[in-house]
The first five atom37 places (N, CA, C, CB, O) and aatype in JSON, in Angstrom:
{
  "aatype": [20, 20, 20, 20, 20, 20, 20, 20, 20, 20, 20, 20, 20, 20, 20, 20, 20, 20, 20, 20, 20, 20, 20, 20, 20, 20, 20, 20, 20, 20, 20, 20, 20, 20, 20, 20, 20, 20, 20, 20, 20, 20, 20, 20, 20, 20, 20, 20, 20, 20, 20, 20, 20, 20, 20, 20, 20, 20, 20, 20, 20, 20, 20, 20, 20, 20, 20, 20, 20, 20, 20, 20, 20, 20, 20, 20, 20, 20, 20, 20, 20, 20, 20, 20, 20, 20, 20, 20, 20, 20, 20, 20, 20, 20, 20, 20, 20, 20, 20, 20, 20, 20, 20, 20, 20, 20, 20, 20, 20],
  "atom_mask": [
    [1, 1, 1, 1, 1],
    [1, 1, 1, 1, 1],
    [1, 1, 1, 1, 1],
    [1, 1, 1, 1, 1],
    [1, 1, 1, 1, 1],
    [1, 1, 1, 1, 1],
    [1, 1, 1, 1, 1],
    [1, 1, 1, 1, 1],
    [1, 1, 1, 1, 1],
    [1, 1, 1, 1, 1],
    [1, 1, 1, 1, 1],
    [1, 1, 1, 1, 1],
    [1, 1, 1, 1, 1],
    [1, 1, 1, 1, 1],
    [1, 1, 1, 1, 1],
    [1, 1, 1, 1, 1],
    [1, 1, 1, 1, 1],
    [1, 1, 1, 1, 1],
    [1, 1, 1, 1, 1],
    [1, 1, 1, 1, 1],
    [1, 1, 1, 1, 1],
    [1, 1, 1, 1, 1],
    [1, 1, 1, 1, 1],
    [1, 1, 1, 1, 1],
    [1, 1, 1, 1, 1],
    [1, 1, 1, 1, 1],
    [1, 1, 1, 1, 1],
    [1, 1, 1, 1, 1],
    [1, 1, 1, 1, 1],
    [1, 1, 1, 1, 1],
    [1, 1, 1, 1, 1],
    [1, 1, 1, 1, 1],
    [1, 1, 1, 1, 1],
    [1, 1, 1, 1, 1],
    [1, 1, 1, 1, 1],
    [1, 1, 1, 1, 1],
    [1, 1, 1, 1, 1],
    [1, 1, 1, 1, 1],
    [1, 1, 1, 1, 1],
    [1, 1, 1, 1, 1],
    [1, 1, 1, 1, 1],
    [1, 1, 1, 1, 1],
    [1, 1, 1, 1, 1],
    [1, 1, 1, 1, 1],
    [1, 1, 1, 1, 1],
    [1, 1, 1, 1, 1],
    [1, 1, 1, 1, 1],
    [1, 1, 1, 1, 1],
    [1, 1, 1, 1, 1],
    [1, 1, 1, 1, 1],
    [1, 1, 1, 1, 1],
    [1, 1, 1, 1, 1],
    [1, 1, 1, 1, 1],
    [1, 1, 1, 1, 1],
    [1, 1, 1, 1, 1],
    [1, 1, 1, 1, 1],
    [1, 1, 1, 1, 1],
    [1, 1, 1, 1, 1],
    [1, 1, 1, 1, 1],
    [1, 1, 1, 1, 1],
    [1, 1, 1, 1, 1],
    [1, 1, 1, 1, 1],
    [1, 1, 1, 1, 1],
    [1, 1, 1, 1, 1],
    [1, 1, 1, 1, 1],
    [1, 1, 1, 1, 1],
    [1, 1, 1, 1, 1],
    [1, 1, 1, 1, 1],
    [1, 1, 1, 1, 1],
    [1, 1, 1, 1, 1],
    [1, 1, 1, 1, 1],
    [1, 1, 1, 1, 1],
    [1, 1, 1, 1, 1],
    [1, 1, 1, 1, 1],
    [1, 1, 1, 1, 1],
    [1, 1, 1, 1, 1],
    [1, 1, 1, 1, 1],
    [1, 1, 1, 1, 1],
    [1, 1, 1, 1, 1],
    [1, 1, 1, 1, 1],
    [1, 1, 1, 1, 1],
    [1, 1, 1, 1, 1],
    [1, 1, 1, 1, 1],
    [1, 1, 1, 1, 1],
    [1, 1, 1, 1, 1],
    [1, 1, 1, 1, 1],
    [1, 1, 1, 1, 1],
    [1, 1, 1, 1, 1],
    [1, 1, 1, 1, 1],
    [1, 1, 1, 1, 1],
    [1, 1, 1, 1, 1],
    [1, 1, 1, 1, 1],
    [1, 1, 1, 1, 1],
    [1, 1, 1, 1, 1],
    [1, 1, 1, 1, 1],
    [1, 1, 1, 1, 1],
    [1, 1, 1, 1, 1],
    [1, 1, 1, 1, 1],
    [1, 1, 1, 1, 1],
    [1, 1, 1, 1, 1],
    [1, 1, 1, 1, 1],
    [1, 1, 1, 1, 1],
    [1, 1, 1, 1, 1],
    [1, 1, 1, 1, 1],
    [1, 1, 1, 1, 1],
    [1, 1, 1, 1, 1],
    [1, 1, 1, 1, 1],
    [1, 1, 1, 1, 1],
    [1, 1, 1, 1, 1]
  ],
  "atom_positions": [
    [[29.62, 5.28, -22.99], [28.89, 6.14, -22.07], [28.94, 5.55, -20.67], [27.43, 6.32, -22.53], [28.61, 4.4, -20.36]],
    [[29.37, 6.46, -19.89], [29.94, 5.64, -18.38], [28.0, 5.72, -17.65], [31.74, 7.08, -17.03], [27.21, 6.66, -17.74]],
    [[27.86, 4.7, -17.13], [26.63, 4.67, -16.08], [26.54, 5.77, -14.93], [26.68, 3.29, -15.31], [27.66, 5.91, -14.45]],
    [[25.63, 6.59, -14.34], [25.99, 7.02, -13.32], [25.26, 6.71, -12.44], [26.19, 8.05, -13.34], [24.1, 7.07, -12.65]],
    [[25.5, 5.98, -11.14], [24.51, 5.42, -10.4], [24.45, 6.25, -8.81], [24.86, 3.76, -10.35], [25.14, 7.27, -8.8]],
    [[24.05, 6.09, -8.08], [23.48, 6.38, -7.23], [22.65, 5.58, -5.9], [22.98, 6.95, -7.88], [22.16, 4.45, -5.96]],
    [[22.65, 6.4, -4.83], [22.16, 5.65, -3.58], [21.16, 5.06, -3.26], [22.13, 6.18, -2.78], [21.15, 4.27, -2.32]],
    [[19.89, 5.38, -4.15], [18.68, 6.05, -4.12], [18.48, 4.66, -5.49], [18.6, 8.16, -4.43], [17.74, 3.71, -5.26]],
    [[19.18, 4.77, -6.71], [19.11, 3.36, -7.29], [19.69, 2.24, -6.72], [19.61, 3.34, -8.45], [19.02, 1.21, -6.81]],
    [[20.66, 2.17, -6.2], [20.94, 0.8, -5.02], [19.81, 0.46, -4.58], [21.81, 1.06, -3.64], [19.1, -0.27, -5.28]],
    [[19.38, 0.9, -3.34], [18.3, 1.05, -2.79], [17.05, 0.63, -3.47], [18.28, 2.19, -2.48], [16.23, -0.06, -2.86]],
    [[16.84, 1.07, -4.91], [15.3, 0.83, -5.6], [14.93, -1.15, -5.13], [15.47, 1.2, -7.97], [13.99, -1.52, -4.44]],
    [[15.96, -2.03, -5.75], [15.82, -3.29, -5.96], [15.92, -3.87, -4.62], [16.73, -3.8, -6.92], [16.76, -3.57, -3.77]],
    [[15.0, -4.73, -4.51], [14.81, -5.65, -3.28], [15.82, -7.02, -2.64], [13.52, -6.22, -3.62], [15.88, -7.64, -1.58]],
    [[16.32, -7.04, -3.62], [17.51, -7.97, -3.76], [19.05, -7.11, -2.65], [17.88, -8.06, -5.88], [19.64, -7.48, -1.63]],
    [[19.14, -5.99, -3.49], [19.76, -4.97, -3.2], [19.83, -4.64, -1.76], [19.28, -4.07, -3.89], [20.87, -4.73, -1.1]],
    [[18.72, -4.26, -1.3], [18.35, -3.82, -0.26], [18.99, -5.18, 1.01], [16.64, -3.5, -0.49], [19.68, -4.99, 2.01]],
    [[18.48, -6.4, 0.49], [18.87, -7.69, 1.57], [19.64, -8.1, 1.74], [18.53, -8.65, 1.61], [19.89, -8.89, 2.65]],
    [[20.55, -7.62, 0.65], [22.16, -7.82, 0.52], [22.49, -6.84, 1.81], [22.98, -7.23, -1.22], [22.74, -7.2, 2.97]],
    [[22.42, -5.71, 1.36], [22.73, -4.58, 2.65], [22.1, -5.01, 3.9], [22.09, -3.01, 2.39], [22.77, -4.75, 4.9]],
    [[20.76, -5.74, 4.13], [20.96, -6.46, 5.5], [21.45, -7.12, 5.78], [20.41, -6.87, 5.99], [21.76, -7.13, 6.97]],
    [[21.81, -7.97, 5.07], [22.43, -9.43, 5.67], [23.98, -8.82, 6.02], [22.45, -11.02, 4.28], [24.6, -9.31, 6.96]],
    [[24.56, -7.77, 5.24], [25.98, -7.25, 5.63], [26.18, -6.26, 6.92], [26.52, -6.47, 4.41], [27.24, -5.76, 7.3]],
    [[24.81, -6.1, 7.52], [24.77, -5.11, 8.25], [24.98, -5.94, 10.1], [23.22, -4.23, 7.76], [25.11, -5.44, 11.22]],
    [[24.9, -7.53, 9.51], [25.3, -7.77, 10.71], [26.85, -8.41, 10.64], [24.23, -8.64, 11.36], [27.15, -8.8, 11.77]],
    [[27.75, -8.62, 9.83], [28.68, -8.83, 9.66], [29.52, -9.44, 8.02], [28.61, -9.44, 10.68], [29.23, -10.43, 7.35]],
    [[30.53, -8.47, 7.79], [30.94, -8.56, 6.28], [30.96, -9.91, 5.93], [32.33, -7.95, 5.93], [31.13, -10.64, 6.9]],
    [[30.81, -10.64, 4.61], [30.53, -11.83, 4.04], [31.34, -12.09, 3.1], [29.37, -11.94, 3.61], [32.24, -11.26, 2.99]],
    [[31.37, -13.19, 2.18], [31.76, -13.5, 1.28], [30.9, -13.91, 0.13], [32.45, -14.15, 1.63], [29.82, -14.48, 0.23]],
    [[31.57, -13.53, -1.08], [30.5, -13.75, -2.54], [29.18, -14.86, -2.62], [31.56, -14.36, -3.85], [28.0, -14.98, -2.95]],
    [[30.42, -15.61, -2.01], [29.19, -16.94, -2.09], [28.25, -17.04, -0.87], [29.96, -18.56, -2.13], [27.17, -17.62, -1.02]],
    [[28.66, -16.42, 0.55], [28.23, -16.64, 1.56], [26.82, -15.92, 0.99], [29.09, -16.17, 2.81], [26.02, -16.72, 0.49]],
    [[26.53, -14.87, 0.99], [26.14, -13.59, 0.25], [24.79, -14.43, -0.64], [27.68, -12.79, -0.89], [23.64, -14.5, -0.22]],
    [[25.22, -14.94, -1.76], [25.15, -15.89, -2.81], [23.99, -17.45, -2.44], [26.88, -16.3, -3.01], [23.2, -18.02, -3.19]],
    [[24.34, -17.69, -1.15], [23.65, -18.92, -0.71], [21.94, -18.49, -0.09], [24.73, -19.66, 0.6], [21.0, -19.24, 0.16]],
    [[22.06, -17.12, 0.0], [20.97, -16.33, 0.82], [19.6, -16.13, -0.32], [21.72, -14.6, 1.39], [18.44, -15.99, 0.08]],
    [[19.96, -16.15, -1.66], [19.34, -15.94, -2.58], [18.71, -17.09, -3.37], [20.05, -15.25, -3.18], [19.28, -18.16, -3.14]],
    [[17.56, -17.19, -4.35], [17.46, -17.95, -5.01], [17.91, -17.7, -6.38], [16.46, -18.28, -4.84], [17.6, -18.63, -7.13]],
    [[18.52, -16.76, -6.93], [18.89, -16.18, -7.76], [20.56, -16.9, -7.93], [18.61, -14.68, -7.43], [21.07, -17.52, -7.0]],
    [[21.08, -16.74, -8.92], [22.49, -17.28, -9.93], [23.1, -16.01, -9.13], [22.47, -17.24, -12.18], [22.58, -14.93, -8.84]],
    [[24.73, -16.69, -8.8], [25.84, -16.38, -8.25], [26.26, -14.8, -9.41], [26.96, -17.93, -8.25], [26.34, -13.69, -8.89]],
    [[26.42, -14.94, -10.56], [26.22, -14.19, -11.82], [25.43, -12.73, -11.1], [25.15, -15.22, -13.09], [25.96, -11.66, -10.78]],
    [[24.06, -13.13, -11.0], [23.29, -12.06, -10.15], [23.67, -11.39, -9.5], [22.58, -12.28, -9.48], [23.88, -10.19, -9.62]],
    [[23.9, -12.43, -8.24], [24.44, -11.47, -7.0], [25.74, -10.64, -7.34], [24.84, -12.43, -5.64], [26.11, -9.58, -6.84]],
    [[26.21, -11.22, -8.12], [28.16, -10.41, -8.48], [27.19, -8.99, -9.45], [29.94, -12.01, -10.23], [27.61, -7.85, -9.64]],
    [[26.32, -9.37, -9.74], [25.69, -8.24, -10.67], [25.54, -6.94, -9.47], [23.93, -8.81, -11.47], [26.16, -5.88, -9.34]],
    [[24.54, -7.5, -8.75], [24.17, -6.57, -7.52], [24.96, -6.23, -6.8], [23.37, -6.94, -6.7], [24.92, -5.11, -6.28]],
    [[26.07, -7.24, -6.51], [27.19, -6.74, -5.5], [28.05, -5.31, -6.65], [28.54, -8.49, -4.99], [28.17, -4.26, -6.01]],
    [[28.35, -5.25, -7.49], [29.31, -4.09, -8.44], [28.26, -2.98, -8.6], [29.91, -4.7, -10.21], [28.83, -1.9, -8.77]],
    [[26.8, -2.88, -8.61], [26.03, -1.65, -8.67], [26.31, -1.4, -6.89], [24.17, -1.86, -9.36], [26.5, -0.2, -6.71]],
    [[26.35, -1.89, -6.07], [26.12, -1.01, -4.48], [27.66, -1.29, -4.81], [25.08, -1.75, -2.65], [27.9, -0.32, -4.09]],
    [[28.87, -1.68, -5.21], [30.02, -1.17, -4.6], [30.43, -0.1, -5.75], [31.17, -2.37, -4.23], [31.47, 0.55, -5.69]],
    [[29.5, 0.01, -6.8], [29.58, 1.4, -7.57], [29.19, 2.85, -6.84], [28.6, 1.27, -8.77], [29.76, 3.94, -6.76]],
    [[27.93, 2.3, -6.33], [27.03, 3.3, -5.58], [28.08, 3.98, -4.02], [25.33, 2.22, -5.02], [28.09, 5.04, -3.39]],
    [[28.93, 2.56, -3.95], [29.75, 3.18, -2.5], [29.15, 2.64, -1.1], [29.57, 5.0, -2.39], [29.55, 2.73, 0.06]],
    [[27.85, 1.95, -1.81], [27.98, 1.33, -0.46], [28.29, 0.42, 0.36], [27.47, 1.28, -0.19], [28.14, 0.43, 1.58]],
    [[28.83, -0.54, -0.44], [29.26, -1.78, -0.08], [30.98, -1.99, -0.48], [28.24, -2.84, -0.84], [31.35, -1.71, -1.62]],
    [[31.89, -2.44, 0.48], [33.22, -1.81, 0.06], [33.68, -3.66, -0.47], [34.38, -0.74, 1.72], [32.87, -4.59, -0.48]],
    [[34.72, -3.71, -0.73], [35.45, -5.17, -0.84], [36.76, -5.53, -0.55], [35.42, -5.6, -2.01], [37.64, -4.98, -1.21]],
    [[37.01, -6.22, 0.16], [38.36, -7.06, 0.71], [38.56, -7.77, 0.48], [38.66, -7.41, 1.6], [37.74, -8.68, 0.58]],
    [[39.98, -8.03, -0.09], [40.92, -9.13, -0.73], [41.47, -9.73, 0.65], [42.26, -8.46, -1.86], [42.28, -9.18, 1.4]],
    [[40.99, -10.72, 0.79], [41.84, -11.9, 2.4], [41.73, -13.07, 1.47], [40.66, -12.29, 4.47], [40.76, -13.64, 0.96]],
    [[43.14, -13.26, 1.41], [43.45, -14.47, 0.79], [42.74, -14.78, -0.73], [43.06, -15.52, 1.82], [43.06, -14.27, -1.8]],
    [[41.72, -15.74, -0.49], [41.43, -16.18, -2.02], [40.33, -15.78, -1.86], [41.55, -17.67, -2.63], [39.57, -16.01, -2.8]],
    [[39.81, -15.13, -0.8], [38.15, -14.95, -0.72], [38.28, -13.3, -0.8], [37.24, -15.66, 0.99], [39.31, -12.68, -0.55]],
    [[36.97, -12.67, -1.23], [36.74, -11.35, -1.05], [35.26, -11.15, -0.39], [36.93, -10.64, -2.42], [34.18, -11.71, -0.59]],
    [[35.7, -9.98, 0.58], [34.84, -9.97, 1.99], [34.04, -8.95, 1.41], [35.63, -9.58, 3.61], [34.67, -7.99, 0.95]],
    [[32.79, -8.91, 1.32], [31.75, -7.39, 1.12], [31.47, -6.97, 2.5], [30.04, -7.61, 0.25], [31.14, -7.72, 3.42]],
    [[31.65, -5.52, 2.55], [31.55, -4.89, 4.16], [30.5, -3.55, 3.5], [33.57, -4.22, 5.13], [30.57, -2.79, 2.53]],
    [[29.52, -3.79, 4.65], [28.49, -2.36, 4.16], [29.25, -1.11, 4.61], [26.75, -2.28, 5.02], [30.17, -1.25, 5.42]],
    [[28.93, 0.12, 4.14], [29.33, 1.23, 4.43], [28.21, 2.2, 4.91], [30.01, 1.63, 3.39], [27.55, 2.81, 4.07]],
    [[28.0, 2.34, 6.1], [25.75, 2.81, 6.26], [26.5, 4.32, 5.97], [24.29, 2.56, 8.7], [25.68, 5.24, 5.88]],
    [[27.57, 4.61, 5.86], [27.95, 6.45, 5.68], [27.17, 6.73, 4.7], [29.6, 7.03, 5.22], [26.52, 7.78, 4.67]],
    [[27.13, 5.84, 3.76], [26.65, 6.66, 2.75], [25.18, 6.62, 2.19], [27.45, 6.43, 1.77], [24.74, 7.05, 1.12]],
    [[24.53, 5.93, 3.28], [22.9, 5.98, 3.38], [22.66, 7.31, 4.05], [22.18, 4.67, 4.34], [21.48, 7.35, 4.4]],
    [[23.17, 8.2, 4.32], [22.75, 9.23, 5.23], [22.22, 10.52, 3.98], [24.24, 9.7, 6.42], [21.56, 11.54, 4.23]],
    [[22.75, 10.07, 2.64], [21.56, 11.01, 1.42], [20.24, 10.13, 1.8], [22.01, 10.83, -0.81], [19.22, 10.69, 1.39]],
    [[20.1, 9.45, 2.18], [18.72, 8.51, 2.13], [18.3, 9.59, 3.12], [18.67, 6.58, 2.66], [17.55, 10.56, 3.0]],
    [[19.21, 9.0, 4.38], [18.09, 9.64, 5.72], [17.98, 10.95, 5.41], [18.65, 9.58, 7.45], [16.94, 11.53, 5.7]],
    [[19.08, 11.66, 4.76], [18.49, 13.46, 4.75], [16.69, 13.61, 3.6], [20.32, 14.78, 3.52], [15.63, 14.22, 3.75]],
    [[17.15, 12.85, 2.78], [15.99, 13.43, 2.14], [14.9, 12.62, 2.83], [16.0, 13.32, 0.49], [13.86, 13.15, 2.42]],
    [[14.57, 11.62, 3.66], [13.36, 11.12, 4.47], [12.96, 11.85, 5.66], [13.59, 9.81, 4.92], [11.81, 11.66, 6.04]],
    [[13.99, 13.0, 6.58], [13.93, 13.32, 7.31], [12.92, 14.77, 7.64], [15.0, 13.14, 7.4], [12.67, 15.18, 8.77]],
    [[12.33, 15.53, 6.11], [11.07, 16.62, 6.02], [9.98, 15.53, 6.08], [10.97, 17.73, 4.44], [8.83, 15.79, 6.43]],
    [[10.38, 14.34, 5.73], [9.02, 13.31, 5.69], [8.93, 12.66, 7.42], [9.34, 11.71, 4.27], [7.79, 12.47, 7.84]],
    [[10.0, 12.38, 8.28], [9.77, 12.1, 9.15], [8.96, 13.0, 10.05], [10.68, 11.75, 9.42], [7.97, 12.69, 10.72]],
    [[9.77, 14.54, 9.91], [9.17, 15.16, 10.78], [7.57, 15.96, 10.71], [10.12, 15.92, 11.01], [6.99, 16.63, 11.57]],
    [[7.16, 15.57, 9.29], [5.44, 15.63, 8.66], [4.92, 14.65, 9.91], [5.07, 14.75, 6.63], [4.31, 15.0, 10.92]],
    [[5.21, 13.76, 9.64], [4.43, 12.57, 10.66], [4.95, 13.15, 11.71], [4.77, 10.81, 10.58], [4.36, 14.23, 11.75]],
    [[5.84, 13.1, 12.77], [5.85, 13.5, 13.82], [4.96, 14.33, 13.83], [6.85, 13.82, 14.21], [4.3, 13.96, 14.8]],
    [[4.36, 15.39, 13.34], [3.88, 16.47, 13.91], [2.37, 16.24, 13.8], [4.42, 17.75, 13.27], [1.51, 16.56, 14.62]],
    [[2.22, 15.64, 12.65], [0.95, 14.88, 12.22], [0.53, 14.1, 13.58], [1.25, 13.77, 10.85], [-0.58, 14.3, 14.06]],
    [[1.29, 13.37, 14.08], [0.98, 12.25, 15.17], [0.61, 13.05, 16.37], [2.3, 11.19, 15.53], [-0.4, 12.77, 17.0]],
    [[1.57, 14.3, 16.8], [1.34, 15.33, 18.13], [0.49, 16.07, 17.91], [2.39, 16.22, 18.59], [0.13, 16.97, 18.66]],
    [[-0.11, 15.73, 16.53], [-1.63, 16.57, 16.46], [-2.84, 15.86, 17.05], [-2.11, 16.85, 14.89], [-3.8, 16.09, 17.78]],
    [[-2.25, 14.8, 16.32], [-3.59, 13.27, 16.91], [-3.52, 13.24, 18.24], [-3.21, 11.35, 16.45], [-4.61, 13.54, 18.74]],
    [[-2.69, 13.0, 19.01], [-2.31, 13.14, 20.45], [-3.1, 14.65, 21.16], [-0.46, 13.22, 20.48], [-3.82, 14.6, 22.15]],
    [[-2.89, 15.43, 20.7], [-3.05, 16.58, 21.94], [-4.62, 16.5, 21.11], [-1.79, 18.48, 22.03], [-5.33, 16.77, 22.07]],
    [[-5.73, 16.27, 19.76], [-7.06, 15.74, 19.81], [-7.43, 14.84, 20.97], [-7.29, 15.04, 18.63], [-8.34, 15.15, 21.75]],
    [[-6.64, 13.59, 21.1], [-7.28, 12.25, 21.76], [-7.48, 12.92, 23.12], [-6.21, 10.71, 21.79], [-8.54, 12.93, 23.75]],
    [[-5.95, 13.67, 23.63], [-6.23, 14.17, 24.76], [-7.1, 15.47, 24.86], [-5.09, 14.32, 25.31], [-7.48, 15.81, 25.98]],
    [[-7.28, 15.86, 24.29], [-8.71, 16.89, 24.65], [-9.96, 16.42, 24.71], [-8.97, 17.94, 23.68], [-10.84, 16.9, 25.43]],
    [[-10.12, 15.28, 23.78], [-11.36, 14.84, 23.8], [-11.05, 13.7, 24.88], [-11.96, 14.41, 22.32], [-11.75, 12.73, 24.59]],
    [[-10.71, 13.58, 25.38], [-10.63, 12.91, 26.84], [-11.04, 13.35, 28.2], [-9.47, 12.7, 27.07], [-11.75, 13.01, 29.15]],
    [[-10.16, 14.33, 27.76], [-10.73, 16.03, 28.67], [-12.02, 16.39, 29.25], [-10.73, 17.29, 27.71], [-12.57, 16.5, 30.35]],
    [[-12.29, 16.54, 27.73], [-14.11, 16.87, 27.33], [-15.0, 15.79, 27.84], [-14.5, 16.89, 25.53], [-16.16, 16.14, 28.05]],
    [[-14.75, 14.8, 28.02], [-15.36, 13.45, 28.09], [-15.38, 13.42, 29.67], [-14.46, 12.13, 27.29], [-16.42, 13.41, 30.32]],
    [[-14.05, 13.42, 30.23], [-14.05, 13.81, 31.36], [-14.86, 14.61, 32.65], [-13.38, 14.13, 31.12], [-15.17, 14.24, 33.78]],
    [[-15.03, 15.78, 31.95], [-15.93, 16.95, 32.56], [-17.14, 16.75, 32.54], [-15.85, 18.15, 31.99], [-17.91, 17.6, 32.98]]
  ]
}
């Protein structure tokens, strides 16, 4: 039975997630990757094959080393489905705002 994974499970684990920061400022290597953790090398190769299942994390063969490079393209299912939630709060917040400023108003007069 093949696994089917997803962006949204990448994403769940915290491990996961710091991997994708630490690559977000420049691609790494297994071990580089590996030294960041307190967790077994084993692990991280665990976590690194679910996000390069998921697609988000790609891999390069240079020489004897292999480079993990993030891919943020494919966080953008993330941002679509956060983005009815962003704009709740936005509007939520320009509600609080045009209150503070009325009752400022009022206070005013």
């Amino acid at each position: 039975m093949e696994i089917r994974r997803d962006v949204f499970q990448a994403i769940a684990d915290p491990t996961r997630r710091d991997i994708l920061n630490l690559l977000t400022h420049k691609s790494l290597n297994l071990n580089s990757i590996a030294e960041n953790f307190d967790v077994s090398r084993p692990a991280i190769s665990q976590h690194i094959k679910i996000l390069t299942e998921c697609g988000l994390i790609v891999i390069d063969q240079k020489g004897r080393e292999r480079y993990c490079q993030v891919q943020p393209e494919k966080l953008s299912a993330v941002a679509d489905w956060l983005e009815p939630f962003r704009k709740m709060w936005e509007n939520r917040f320009n509600q609080l705002d045009n209150l503070l400023n009325q009752l400022k108003e009022d206070k005013d007069e």
